[in-house]
Structures are given as C-alpha cells and as structure tokens.
N, C-alpha and C positions, 0 to 999 in steps of 0.2 A: 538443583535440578537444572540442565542445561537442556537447549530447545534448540533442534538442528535446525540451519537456517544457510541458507546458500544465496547468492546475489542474483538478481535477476531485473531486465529489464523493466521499465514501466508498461509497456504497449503489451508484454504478456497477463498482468495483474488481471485477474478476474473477481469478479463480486463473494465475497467468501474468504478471499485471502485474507490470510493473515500475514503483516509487514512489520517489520524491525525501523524503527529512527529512532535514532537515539537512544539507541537502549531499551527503548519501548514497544510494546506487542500493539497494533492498530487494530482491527477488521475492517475489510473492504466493504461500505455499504454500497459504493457505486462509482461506475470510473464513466466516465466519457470522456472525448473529447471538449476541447475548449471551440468557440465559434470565430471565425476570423485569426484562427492561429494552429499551431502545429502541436502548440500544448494540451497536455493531459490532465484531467482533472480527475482527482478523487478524492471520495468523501470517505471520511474514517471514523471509527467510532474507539474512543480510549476506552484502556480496563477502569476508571471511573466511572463510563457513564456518559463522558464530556464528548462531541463531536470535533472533527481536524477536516479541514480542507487544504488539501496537498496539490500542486499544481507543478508538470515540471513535462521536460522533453520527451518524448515516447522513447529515446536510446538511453535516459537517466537511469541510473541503477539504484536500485536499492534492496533491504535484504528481506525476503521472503521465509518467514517462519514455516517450521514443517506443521501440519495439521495435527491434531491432537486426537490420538484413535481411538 
C-alpha cells in the first residue's frame, strides 16, 4: 500500500499533518515557532506511541503524507 505524499515546506505544516522522515509517517501535534530564532518547531507523535521534536527552517522541506479518507 503506498501513501501519496508530495514535499512541502515547513512554515506551511499544520497541526494534524501527517509528515514522511525517514520513511516514517509522524502526526503533527503542534508546530510553532522557536523564540530568539527563525526556526521551527514541531512536535510529532510516531506510529508507536513515541514523541519527535523536529526543529528546522520555515523554507526546509519535507514530505507531507496525503490524509487518510
């Protein structure tokens, strides 16, 4: 079963997404900005269970899983 997925900036990511690293599907629990920087943070929840804190440039790409309908 493959899962359409297209690249997409970080500064577009909303809470909900679903994101591809590594081969892996995350969910966005929440994205903000970083304080005293231009970076992005977001926190991700793996299909384990485990939490991810992802931190990187609002122009960084990465890939954006399609929703699950």
């Amino acid at each position: 079963m493959s899962t359409e997925t297209h690249n997409t900036k970080l500064k577009t990511i909303r809470n909900g997404d679903s994101v591809r690293i590594s081969g892996e599907v995350f969910l966005v629990d929440s994205i903000e900005p970083q304080e005293g920087s231009r970076s992005i943070r977001l926190e991700l929840t793996a299909p384990d269970g485990g939490s991810v804190t992802f931190i990187g440039l609002p122009k960084a790409k990465v890939q954006l899983a399609a929703r699950a309908s």
